[in-house]
C-alpha positions as a Python dict, from the first residue, in 0.01 Angstrom:
ca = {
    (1, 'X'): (0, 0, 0),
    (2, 'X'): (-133, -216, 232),
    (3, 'X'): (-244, -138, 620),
    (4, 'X'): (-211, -361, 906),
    (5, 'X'): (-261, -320, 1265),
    (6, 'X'): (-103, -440, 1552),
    (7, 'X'): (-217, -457, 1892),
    (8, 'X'): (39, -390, 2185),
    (9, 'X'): (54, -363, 2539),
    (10, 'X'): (150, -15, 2709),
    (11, 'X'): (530, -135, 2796),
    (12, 'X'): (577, -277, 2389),
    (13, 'X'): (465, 43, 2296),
    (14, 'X'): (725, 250, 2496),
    (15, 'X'): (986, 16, 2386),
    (16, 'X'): (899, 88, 2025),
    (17, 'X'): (896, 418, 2073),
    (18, 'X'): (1187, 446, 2268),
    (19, 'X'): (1338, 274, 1932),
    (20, 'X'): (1214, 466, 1680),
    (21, 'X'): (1321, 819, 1846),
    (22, 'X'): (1696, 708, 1883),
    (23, 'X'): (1670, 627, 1478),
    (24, 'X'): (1479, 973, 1468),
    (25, 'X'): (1192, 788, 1264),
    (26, 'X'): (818, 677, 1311),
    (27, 'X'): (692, 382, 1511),
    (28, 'X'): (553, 273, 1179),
    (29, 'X'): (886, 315, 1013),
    (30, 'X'): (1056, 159, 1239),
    (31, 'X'): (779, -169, 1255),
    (32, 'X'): (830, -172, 833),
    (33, 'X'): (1186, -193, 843),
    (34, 'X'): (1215, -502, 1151),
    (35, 'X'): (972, -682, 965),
    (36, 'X'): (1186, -656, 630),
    (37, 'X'): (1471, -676, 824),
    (38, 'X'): (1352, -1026, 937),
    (39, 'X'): (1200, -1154, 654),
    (40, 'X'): (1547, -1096, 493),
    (41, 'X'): (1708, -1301, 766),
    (42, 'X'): (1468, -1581, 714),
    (43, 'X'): (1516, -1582, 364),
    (44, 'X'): (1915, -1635, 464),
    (45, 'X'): (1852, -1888, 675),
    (46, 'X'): (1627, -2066, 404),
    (47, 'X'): (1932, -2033, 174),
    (48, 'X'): (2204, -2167, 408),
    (49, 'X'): (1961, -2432, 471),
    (50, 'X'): (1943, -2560, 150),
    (51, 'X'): (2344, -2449, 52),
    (52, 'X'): (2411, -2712, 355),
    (53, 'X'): (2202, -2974, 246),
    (54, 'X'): (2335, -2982, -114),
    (55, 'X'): (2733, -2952, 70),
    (56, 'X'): (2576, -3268, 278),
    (57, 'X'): (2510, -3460, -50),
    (58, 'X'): (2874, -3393, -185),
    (59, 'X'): (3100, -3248, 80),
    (60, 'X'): (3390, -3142, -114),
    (61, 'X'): (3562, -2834, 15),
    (62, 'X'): (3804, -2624, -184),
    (63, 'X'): (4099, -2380, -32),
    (64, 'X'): (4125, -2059, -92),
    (65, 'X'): (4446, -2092, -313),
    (66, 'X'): (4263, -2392, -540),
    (67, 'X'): (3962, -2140, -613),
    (68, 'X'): (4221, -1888, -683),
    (69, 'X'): (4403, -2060, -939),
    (70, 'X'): (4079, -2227, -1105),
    (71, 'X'): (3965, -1890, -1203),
    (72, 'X'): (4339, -1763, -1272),
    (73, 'X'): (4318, -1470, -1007),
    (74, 'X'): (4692, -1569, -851),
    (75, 'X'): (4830, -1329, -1079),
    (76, 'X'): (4589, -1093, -976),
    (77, 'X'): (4505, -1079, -616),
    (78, 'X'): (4738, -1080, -297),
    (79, 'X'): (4655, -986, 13),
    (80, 'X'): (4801, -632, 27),
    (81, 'X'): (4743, -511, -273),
    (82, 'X'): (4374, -527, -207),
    (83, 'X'): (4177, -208, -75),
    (84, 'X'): (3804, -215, -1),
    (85, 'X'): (3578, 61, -48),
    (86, 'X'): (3265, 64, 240),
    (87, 'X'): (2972, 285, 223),
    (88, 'X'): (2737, 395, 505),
    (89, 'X'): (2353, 399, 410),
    (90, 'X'): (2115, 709, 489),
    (91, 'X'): (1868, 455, 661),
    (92, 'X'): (2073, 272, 928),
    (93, 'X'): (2374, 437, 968),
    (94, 'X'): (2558, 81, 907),
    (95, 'X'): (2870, 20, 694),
    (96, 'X'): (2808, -223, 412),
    (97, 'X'): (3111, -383, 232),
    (98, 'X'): (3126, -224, -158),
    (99, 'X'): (3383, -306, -422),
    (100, 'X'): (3750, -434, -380),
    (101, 'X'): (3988, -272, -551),
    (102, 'X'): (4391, -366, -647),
    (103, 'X'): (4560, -74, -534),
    (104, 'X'): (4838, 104, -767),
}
């Protein structure tokens, strides 16, 4: 594992501290996980990027109900009958979506 220093003023500091002790972690823990947090972001952003410019060279959109009959879900999914299962993670307390399931 690698160790890298950063050099802050007084008021950054207190901010980051302030931070980390409402998630009840370290000021390094809480550092690691912004910086993944954003490099994750950037990666999205990188991936949009290129998704757009590839819709730009053939800009064909498809509904909803098209996509649903190409891969033959019409029989299979409608609105209602659909229930989806979230989960809350340990780390940040945040919902994330998890699977969909057709209900009984």
């Amino acid at each position: 594992m690698a160790l890298i220093t950063v050099n802050l003023n007084d008021e950054a500091l207190k901010v980051l501290e302030e931070c980390a002790a409402r998630k009840d972690i370290s000021v390094s823990e809480f550092i690691r996980r912004a910086v993944l947090e954003k490099l994750e972001d950037e990666e999205d952003i990188r991936a949009a990027n290129e998704a757009y410019a590839e819709y730009l060279k053939n800009p064909v959109t498809y509904s909803l109900e098209e996509i649903k009959a190409e891969l033959g879900l019409n029989e299979i999914v409608h609105g209602e009958d659909i229930a989806c299962c979230s989960q809350e993670t340990e780390e940040d307390g945040l919902s994330s979506s998890g699977a969909y399931s057709k209900l009984a």
